[in-house]
C-alpha positions in Angstrom: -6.8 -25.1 16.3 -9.4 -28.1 15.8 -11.6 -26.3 13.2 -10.0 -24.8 10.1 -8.6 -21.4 9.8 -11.1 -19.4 8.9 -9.0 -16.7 6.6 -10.9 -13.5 5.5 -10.4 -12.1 2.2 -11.6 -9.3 -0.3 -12.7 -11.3 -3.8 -10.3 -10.0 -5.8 -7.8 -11.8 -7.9 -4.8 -10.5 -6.4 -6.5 -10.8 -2.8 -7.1 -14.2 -3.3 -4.1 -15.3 -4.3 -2.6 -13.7 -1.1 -4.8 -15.7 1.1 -4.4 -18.7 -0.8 -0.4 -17.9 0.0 -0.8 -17.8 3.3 -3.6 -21.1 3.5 -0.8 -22.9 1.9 2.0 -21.5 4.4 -0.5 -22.6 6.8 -1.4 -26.4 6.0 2.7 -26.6 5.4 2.6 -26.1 9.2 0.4 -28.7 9.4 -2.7 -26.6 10.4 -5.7 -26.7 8.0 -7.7 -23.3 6.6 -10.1 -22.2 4.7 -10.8 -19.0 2.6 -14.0 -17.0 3.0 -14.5 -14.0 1.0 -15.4 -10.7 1.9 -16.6 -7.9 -0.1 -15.1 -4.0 1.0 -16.9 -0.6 0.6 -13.5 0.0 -1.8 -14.9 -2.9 -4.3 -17.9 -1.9 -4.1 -17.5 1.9 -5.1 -15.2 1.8 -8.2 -15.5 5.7 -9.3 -15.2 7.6 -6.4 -11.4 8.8 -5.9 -10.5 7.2 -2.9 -9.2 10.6 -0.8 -12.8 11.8 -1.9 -14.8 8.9 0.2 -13.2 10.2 3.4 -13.3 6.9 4.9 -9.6 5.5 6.8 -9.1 1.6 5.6 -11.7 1.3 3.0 -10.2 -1.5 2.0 -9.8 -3.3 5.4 -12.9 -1.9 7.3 -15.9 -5.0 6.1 -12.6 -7.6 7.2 -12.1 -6.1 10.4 -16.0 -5.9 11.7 -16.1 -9.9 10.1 -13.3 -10.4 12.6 -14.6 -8.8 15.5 -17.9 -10.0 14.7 -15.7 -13.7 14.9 -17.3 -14.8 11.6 -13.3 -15.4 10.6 -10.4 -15.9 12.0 -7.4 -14.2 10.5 -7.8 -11.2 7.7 -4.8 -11.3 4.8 -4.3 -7.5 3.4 -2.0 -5.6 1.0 -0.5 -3.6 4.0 -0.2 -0.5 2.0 -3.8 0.0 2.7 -3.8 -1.2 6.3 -4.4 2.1 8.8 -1.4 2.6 11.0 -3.7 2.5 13.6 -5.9 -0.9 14.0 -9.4 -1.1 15.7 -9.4 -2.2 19.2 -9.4 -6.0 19.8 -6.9 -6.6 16.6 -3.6 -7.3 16.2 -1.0 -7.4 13.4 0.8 -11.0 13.7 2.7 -11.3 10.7 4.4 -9.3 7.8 4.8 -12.3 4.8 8.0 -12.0 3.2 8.2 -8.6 0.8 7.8 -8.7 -2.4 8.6 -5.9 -5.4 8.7 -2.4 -3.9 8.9 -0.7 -7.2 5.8 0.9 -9.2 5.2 0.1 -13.0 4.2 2.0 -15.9 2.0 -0.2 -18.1 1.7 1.7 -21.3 1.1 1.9 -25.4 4.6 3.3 -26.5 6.6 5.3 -24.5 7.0 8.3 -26.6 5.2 10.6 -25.1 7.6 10.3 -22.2 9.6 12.5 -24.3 7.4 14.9 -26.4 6.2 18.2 -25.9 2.6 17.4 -26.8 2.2 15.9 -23.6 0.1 12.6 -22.4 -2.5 11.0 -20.1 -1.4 8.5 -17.4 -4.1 6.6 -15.3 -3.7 6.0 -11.6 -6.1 5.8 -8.2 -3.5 7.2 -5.9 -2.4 10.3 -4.8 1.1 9.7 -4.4 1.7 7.8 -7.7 -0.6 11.3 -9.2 1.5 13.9 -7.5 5.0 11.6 -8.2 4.3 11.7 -12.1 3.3 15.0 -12.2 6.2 16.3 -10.4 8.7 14.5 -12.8 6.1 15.6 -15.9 4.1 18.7 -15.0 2.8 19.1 -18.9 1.3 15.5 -18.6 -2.6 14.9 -17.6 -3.2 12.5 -14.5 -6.7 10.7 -15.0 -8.6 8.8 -12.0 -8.3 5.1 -12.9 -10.3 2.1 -9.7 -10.7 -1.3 -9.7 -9.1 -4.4 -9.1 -5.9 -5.0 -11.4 -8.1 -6.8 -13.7 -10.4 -4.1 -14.0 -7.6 -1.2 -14.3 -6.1 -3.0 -17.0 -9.2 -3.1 -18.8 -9.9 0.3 -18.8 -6.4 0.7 -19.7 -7.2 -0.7 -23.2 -10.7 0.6 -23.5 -9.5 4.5 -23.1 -7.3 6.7 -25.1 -4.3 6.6 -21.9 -0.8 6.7 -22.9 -0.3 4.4 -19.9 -1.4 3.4 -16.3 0.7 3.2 -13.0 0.4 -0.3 -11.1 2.3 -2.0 -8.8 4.6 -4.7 -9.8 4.1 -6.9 -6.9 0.7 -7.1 -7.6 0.7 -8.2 -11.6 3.6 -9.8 -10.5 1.6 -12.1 -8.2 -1.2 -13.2 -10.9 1.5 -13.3 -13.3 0.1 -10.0 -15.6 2.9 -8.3 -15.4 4.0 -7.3 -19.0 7.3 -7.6 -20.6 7.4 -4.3 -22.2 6.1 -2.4 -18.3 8.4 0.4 -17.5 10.0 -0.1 -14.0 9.7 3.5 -12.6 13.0 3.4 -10.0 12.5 6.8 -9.8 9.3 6.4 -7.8 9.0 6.3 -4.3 6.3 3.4 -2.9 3.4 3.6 -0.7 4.7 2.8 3.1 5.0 -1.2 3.1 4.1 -1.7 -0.7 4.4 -5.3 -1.6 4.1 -6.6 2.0 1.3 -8.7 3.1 0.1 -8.5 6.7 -1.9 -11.0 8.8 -3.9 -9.6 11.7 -6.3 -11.4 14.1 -8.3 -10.7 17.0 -5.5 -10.1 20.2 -8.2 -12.8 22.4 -7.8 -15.4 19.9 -4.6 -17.4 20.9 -4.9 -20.0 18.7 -4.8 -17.6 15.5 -2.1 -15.7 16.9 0.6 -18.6 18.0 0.2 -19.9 14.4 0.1 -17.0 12.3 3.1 -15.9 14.2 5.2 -18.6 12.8 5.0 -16.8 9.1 6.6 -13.8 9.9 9.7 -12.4 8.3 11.3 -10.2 10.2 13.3 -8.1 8.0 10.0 -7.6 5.7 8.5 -6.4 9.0 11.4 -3.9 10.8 11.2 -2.2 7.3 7.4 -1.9 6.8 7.1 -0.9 10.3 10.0 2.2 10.0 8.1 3.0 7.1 4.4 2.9 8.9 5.8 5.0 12.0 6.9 7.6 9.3 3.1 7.6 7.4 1.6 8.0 10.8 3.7 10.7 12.0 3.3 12.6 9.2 -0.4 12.3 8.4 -2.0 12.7 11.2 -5.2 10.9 9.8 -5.2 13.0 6.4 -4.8 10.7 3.2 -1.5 12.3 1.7 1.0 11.8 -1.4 3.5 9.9 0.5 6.3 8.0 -0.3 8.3 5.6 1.8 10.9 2.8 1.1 13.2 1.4 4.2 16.0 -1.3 3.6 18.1 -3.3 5.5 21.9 -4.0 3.9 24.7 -5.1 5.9 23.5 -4.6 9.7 21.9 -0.9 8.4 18.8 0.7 7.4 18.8 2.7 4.4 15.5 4.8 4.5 14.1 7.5 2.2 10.8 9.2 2.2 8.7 12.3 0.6 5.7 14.3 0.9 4.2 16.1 -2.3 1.8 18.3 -2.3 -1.6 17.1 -4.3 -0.2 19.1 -7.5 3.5 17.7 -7.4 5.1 21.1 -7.7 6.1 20.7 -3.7 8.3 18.2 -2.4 10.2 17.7 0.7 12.6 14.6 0.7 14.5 13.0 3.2 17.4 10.2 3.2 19.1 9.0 6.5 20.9 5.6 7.0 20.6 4.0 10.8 22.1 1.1 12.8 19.5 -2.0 12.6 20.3 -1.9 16.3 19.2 1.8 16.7 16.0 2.0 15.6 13.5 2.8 17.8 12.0 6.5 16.8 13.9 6.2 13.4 10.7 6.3 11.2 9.1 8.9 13.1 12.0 11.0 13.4 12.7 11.0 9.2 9.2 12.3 9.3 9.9 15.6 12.0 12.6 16.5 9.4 10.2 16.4 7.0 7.5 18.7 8.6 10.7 20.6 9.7 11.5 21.2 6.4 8.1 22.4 4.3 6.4 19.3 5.0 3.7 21.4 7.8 2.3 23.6 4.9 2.6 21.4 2.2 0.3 18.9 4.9 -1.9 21.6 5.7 -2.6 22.7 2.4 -3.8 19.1 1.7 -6.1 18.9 4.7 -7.9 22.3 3.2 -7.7 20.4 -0.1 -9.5 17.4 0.7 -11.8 18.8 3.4 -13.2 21.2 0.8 -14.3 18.1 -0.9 -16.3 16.9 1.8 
C-alpha cells in the first residue's frame, strides 16, 4: 500500500497497545501504519451492565461503520468481544498469536475465599459472574465497567474483596500484580487473549498484508471455540465458557453454559484429531443443549428480554 495503514482502534490503554503491536508487526514487514483512535458506544456508557444495553459488538460496532465508511483501513480487537457473525463487506484476516487464556482475581487478602461470612467480587461479565458464583454461592457478585485502568480504580475506591480481570490484558500494560490469584478453575470467554485483525473483504491491499501476521494454531483454536459460542447462543448474550488447545497433532476442547445464577451448569470435554475438525466446535455445543443446555438457554433469553 502507498499510503500508511490506517489501523482503527478504541482509546483505551490496553487497545492501544494492541494496535501499536500489530503497527510494529506491520513496519517489520516493511509496510508503514498509523493508529487512529476510535471511541465505542461500550466506552462511552460505563454503568450500564453490558447484557442490559442489548446491543451485539458494542465494543466493535463505531470500528466497523469507520471501516465501511473507509475512514480506516484495518480494525485491531480483543476477539472475545468480536460477534461470531461480522457485518457484510468485513473480513477477519488474522488471529495474532494467543496470549494468557486464564482469568485473574485481583484482590485485598484472600480470606474470605474461605469464611463463612462471605464476600463481594467485582466483575462486567456474565460468565466470570455466574463462574464465581457457582464455585461460591454465599458470595455477592457486584457490576464492575471500564477500561482496566478504570476497573482497577474502583477496585481500590470500594469496599470489594476482589475483582475478576483477565490476565492477558494486565499482562499486556504490565499491571498485572504479583499477589493476583490465577483462577485455573475458570473457564474463558471463547478466544480470550487472542487479538483479531479484520478489514473490508474489497480492500486487497489490507488483506494480503495483514494476512502475513496470522498464527495459525491461535486461530484453529479461537475459531472451534467461536463455532461453539455461535451455536449455542443463538444471538443471546450468555455465561459461556470455552478453551480449545492443540497438543501433539490433537485438540483438547472444553466448554460450559451456566445459567445467570450459577446454580446450572452443563459441561462438556472431547479431544479431536487436528485433522478432523470441521463441525468439532459446533458439535461440543449440540451435546450441550442436548444435555440441559436448551432450558438453561431459554431461561436466559426470558431473563434478559425482561430487562428490555
Amino acid at each position: 500500500m502507498k499510503s500508511p495503514i490506517r489501523i482503527g482502534t478504541r482509546d483505551s490503554e490496553l487497545a492501544l497497545w494492541q494496535a501499536q503491536n500489530v503497527q510494529q508487526q506491520l513496519e517489520a514487514l516493511g509496510l508503514a501504519a498509523v493508529l487512529v483512535p476510535v471511541k465505542s458506544a461500550g466506552d462511552l456508557d460505563l454503568e450500564t451492565p453490558l447484557y442490559e444495553l442489548g446491543i451485539t459488538g458494542i465494543f466493535t460496532k463505531s470500528l466497523d461503520i469507520s471501516l465501511l465508511k473507509e475512514e480506516i483501513d484495518i480494525a485491531v480487537h480483543s476477539m472475545k468481544d468480536v460477534p461470531t457473525a461480522l457485518p457484510k463487506g468485513i473480513v477477519a484476516t488474522a488471529v495474532m498469536q494467543r496470549a494468557s487464556t486464564s482469568d485473574v482475581l485481583l484482590h485485598k487478602g484472600l480470606d474470605f475465599l474461605d469464611s463463612s461470612a462471605g464476600g463481594i467480587v467485582a466483575t462486567g461479565s456474565l460468565r466470570r459472574k455466574a463462574q464465581w458464583l457457582h464455585r461460591y454461592p454465599d458470595h455477592e457478585v457486584v457490576p464492575l465497567r471500564g477500561n482496566v485502568n478504570t476497573r482497577l480504580l474502583k477496585l481500590i475506591e470500594n469496599n470489594w474483596n476482589g475483582a475478576v480481570f483477565a490476565e492477558a490484558g494486565l499482562k499486556r500494560i504490565k499491571l498485572l500484580p504479583e499477589e493476583a490469584l490465577s483462577l485455573e478453575w475458570m473457564v474463558p470467554a471463547p478466544a480470550q487473549g487472542a487479538m483479531l485483525i479484520v478489514t473490508l473483504e474489497k480492500n486487497e491491499a489490507a488483506v494480503t498484508a495483514t494476512s502475513a501476521l496470522n498464527h495459525s494454531e491461535s486461530a484453529i483454536g479461537v475459531q472451534i471455540e467461536r463455532d461453539f459460542l455461535k451455536t449455542l447462543e443463538g444471538g443471546c448474550t450468555a455465561p459461556i465458557g470455552a478453551l480449545a488447545t492443540i497438543k501433539d497433532q490433537t485438540v483438547h476442547f472444553k466448554g460450559c453454559l451456566h445459567s445467570l445464577n450459577g446454580k446450572r451448569v452443563v459441561e462438556v470435554a472431547k479431544t479431536c484429531a487436528l485433522d478432523s475438525i470441521e463441525g468439532f466446535g459446533a458439535a461440543c455445543a449440540l451435546e450441550i443443549l442436548e444435555s440441559g443446555g436448551r432450558a438453561i438457554m431459554e431461561a436466559i433469553r426470558n431473563d434478559i428480554n425482561s430487562v428490555h
